[in-house]
BAFI-3210 file (N, C-alpha, C; in Angstrom, 3 decimals, decimal comma, padded with zeros to 6 digits):
// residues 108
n [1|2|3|4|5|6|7|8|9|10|11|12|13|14|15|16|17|18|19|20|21|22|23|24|25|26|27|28|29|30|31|32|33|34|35|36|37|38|39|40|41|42|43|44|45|46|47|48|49|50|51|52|53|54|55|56|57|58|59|60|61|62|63|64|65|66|67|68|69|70|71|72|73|74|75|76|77|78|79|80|81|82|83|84|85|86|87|88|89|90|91|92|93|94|95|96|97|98|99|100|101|102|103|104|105|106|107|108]
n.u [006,352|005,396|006,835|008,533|011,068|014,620|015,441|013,073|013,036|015,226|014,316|012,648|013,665|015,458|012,957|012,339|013,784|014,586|012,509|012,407|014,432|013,760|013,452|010,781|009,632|011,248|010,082|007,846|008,342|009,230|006,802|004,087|001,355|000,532|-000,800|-000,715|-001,953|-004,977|-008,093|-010,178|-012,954|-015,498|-018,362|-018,964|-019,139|-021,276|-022,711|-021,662|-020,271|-016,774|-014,465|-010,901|-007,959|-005,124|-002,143|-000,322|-000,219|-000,063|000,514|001,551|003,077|-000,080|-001,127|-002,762|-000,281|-001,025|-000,342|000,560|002,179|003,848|005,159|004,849|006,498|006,562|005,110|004,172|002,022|-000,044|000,140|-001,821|-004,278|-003,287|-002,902|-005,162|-006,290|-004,965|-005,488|-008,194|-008,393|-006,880|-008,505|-011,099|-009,301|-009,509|-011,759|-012,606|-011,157|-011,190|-009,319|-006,238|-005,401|-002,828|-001,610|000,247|002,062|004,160|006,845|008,589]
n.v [006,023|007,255|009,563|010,103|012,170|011,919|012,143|012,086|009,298|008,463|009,465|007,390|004,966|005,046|005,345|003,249|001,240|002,008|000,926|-001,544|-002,452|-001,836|-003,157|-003,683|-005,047|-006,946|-009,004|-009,079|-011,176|-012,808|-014,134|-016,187|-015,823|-013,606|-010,385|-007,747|-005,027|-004,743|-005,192|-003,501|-002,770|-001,278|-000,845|002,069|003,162|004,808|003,962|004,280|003,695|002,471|002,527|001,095|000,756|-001,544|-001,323|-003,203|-006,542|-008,022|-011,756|-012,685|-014,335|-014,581|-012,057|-009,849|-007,457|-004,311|-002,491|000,686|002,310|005,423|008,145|010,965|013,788|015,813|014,243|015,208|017,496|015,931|013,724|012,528|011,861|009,972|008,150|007,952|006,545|004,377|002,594|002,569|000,191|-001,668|-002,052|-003,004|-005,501|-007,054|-007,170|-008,379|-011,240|-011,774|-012,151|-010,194|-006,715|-004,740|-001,459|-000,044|002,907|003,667|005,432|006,516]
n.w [-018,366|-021,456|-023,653|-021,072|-019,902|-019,708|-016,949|-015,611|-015,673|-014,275|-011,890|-011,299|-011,671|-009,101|-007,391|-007,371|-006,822|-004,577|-002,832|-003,511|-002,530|000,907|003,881|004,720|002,201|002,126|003,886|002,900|000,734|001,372|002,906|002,197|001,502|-000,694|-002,263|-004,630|-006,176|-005,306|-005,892|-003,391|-001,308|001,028|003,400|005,291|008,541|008,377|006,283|003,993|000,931|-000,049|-002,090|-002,969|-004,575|-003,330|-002,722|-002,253|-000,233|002,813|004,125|007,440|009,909|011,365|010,369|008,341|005,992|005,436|002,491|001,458|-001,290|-001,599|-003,419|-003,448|-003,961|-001,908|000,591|003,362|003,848|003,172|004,354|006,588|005,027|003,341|005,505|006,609|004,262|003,705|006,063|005,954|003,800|005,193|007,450|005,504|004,693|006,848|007,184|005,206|005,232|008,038|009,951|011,643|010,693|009,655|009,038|006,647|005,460|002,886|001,815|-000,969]
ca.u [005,412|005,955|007,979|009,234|012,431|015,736|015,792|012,035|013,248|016,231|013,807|011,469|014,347|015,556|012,095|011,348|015,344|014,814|011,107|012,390|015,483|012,889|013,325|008,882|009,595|011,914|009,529|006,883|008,932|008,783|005,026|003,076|000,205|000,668|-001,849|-000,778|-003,114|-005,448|-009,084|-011,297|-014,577|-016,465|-019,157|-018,303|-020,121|-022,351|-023,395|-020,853|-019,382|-015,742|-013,503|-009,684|-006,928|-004,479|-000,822|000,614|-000,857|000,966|000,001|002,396|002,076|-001,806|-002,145|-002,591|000,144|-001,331|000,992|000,584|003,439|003,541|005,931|004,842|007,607|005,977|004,137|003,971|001,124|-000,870|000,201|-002,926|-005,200|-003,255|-002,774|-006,461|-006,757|-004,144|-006,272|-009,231|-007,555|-006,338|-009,678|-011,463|-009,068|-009,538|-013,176|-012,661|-010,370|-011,098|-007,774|-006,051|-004,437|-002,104|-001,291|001,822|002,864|005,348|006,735|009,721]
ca.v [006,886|007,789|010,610|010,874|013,042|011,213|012,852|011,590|007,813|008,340|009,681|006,576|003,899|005,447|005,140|001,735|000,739|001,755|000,389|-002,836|-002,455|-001,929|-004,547|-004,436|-006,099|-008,452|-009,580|-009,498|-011,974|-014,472|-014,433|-017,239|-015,144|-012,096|-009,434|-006,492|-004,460|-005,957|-004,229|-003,374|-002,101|-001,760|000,184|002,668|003,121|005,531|003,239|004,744|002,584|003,176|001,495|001,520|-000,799|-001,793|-001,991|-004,701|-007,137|-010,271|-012,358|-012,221|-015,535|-014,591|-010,529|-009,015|-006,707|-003,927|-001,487|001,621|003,444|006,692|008,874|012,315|014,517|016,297|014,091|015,625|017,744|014,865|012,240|012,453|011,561|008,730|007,176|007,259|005,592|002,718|002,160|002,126|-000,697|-002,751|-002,493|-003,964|-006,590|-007,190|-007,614|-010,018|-012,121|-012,553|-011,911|-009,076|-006,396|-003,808|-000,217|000,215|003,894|003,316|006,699|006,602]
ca.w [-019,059|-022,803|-023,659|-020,105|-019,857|-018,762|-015,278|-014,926|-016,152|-013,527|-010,679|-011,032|-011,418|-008,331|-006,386|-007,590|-006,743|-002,709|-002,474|-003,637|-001,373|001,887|004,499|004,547|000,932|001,856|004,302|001,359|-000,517|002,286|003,022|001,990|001,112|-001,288|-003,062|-005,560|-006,846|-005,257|-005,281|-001,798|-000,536|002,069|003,764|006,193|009,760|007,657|004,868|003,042|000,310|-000,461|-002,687|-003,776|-004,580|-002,055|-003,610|-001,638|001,270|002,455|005,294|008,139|010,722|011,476|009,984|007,191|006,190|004,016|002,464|000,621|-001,683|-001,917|-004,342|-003,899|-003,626|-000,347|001,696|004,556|002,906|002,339|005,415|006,992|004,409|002,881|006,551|006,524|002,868|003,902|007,138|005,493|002,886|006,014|007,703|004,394|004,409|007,739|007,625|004,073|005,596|009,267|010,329|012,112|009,551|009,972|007,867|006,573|004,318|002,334|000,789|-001,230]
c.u [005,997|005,480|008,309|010,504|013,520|015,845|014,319|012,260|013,997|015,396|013,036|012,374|014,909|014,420|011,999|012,674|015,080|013,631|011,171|013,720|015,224|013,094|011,995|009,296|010,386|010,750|008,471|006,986|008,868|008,060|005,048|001,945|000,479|-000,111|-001,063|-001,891|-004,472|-006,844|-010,122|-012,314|-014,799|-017,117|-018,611|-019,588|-021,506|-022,911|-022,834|-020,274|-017,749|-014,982|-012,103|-008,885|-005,510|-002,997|-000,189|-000,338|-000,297|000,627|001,333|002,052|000,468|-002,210|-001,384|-001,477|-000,216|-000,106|000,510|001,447|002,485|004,447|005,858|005,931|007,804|004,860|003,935|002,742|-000,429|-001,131|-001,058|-003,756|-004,991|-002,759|-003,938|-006,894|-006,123|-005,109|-007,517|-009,207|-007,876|-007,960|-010,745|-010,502|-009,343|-010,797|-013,450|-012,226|-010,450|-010,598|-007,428|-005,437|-003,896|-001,753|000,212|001,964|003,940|006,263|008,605|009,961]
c.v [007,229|008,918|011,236|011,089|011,837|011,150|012,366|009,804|007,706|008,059|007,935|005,287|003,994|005,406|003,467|000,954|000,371|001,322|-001,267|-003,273|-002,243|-003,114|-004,739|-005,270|-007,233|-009,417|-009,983|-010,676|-012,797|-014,898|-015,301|-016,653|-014,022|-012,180|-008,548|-006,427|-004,907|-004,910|-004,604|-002,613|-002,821|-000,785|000,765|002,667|003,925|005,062|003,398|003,904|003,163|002,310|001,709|000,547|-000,688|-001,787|-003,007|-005,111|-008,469|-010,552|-012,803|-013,106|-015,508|-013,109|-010,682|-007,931|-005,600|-002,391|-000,378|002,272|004,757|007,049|010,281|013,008|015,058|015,487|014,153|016,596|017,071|013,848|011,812|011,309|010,303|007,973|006,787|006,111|004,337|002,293|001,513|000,530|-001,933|-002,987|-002,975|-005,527|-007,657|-008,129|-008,781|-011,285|-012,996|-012,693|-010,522|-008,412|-005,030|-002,672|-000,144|001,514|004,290|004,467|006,615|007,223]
c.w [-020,419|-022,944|-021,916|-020,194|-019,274|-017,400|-014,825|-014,978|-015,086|-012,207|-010,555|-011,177|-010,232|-007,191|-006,492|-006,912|-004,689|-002,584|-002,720|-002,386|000,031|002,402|004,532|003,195|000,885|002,788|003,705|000,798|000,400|002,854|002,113|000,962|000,694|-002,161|-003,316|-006,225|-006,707|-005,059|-003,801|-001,909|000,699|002,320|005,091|007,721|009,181|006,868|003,667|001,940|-000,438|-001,050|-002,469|-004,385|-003,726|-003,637|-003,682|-000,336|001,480|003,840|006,073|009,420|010,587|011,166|009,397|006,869|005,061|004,054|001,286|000,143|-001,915|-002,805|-004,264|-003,376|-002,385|-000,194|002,607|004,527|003,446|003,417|005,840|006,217|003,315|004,068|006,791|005,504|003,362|004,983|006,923|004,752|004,253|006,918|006,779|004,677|005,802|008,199|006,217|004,629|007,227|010,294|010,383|010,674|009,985|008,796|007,740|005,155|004,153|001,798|001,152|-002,680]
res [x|x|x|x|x|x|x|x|x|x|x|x|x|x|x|x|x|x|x|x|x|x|x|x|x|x|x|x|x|x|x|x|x|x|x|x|x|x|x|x|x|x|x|x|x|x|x|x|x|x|x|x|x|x|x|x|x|x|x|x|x|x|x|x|x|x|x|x|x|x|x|x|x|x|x|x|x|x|x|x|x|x|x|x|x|x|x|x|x|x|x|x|x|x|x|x|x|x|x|x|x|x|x|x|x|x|x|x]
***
């Protein structure tokens, strides 16, 4: 981000350092099939239409693996409602693809 502080440059070389250091990412790196940033929809049992973008998804023998980071300082807060969002994600990809898919929140 420009003009972030030293101690915010530190914090975020520091998240990005153990999120790449994650055994889920090493297993990332030796999928076949990988998505970042990858955008979704779908309609919900209600007709609902919901979007987002997935962060990561890598195909894993025969499922999907979708993955959501987090960063917030407290997510415990919050867990809930981004275990729903990743779910949601993995059930989109689920229903694009064909293929089983699994949630994965990432928070580091």
């Amino acid at each position: 981000v420009v003009g972030a502080s030293d101690e915010e440059i530190a914090a975020a070389i520091t998240a990005a350092a153990a999120a790449l250091a994650h055994p889920l990412l090493d297993r990332a790196r030796k999928a076949k099939e990988v998505r970042r940033e990858s955008p979704v929809a779908m309609r919900t049992a209600e007709r609902e239409m919901v979007e987002g973008v997935l962060d990561l998804a890598f195909l894993e023998k025969d499922t999907w693996v979708v993955v959501d980071f987090k960063t917030d300082v407290e997510i415990a807060g919050r867990r809930a409602e981004y275990e729903a969002q990743v779910a949601m994600y993995a059930r989109a990809v689920a229903a694009a693809t064909g293929k089983s898919a699994t949630a994965v929140l990432l928070s580091v």
